[in-house]
N, C-alpha and C positions, 0 to 999 in steps of 0.2 A: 716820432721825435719832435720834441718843438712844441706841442698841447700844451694849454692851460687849463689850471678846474680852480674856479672859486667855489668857495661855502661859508656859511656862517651858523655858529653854535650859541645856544644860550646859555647864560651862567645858572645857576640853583641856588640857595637859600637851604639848610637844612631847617626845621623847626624841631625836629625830633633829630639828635646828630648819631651815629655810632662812635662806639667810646673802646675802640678799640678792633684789630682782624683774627679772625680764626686763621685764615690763611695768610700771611703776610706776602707770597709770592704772585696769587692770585687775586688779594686782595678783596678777600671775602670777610665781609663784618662780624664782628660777635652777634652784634645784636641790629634791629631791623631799624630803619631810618624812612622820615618822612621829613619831602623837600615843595618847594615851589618853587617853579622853573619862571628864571626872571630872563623872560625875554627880549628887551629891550637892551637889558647888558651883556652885551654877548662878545664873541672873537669872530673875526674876521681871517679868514687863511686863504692865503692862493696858493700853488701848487705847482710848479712848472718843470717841464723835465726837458733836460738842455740835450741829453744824452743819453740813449737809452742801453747803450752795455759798456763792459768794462767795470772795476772796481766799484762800490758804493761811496758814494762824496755828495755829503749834503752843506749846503749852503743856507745860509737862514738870516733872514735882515727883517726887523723892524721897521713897520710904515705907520706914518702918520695920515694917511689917507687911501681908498679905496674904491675906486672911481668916485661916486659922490658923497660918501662917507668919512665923513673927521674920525680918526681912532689915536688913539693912544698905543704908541710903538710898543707892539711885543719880542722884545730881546732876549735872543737865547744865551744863556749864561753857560759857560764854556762847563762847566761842573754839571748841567745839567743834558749834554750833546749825549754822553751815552746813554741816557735813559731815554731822549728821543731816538736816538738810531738803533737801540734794543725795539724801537715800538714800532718804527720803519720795517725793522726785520720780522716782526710777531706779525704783523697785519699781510705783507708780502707773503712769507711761510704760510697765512691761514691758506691764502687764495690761491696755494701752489704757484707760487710765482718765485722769479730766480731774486735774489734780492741782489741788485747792481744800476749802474748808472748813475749819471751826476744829476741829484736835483736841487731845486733851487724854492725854498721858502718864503714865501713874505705875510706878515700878519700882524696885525694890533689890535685893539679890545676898545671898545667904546666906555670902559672905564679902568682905573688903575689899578696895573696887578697890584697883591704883596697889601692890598687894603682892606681886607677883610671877606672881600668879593669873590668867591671862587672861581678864579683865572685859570686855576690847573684843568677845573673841569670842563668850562669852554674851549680852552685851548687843546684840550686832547679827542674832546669829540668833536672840534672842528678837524683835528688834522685828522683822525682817523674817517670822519666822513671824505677830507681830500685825498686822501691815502686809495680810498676803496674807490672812489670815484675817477681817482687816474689808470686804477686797473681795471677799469670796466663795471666794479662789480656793485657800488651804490646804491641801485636799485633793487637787487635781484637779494641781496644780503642785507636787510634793514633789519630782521629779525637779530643778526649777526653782532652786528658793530656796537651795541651799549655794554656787551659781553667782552668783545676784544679793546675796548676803549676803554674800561675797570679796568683792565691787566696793567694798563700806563698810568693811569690815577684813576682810583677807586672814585667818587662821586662825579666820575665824568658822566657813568651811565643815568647818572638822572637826568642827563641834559638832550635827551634825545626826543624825551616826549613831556608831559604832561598837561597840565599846569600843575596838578596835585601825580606825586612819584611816589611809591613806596620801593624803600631797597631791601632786599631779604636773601639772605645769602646771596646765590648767581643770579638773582633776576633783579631789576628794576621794571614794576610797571605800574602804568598809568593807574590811578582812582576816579571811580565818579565821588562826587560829593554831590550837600547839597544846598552847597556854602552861593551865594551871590557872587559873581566875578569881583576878585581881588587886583588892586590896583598897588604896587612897590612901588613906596618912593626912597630914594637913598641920599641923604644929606654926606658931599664928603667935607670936612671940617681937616682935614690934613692930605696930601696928593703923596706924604712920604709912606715907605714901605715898611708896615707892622712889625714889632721888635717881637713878636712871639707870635709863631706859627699855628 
């Protein structure tokens, strides 16, 4: 009781996007997708468990900093609490673990959600990395986690490796190419949140 696990995830770029799921539940694509993992823009999660039995009660606050890291507050939108506490309970159930206890979230992104940058994707393979990592299992299930991180949003699993990702039905895995190192730069010209998803 009482541990903390920081992590930090990187966002992706599709260049090739899928246009549509076979599986909507699983979150499996029609068709295959090719991404570059932008590391530099990523999410930031800490993880803290106040309480480890009793009832599930998740707490979640927005930080503008991260020991020495400026971020951009990631705020859970109340509409959005059961599709994170359904991912709490998927991740928990993988690792046969009991799903309960009060935990406490804090997390922001080194750029702004809702602007084009895919936020969903860094923010769910960071919390599923803090998720596996408060249950011990992080390391030993790396194969694991870009699999149960699609089940909460589909293009998180490209953000667990690359720089060049292809996604195809359940796998996302890394490419060699035989491209020269690619450098993303991202101009934002507005900080408000895209009127079309």
């Amino acid at each position: 009781m009482g541990f903390v696990v920081r992590v930090r995830a990187p966002s992706n770029i599709a260049l090739i996007k899928y246009m549509g799921k076979s599986d909507p539940l699983l979150n499996i694509p029609s068709n295959p997708s090719l991404s570059l993992t932008l590391s530099s823009l990523c999410t930031w999660t800490e993880l803290e468990q106040l309480k480890d039995e009793g009832e599930f009660f998740l707490e979640w606050k927005g930080v503008a900093r991260m020991g020495e890291v400026p971020l951009i507050p990631f705020d859970l939108r109340e509409k959005d609490r059961p599709k994170i506490e359904r991912h709490f309970k998927r991740v928990f159930q993988h690792f046969g673990q009991s799903y309960s206890g009060h935990w406490r979230v804090r997390s922001g992104n080194t750029f702004p959600a809702g602007a084009g940058i895919a936020s969903s994707a860094s923010g769910f393979s960071a919390l599923t990395l803090a998720i596996a990592a408060a249950l011990g299992r992080d390391r030993s299930a790396q194969a694991e986690l870009p699999s149960l991180s699609r089940q909460g949003s589909g293009s998180s699993c490209r953000s667990f490796q690359g720089p060049w990702v292809l996604w195809q039905a359940e796998n996302a895995t890394p490419l060699s190419t035989h491209f020269d190192s690619l450098s993303d730069i991202v101009f934002l010209i507005d900080k408000s949140e895209k009127k079309v998803g």
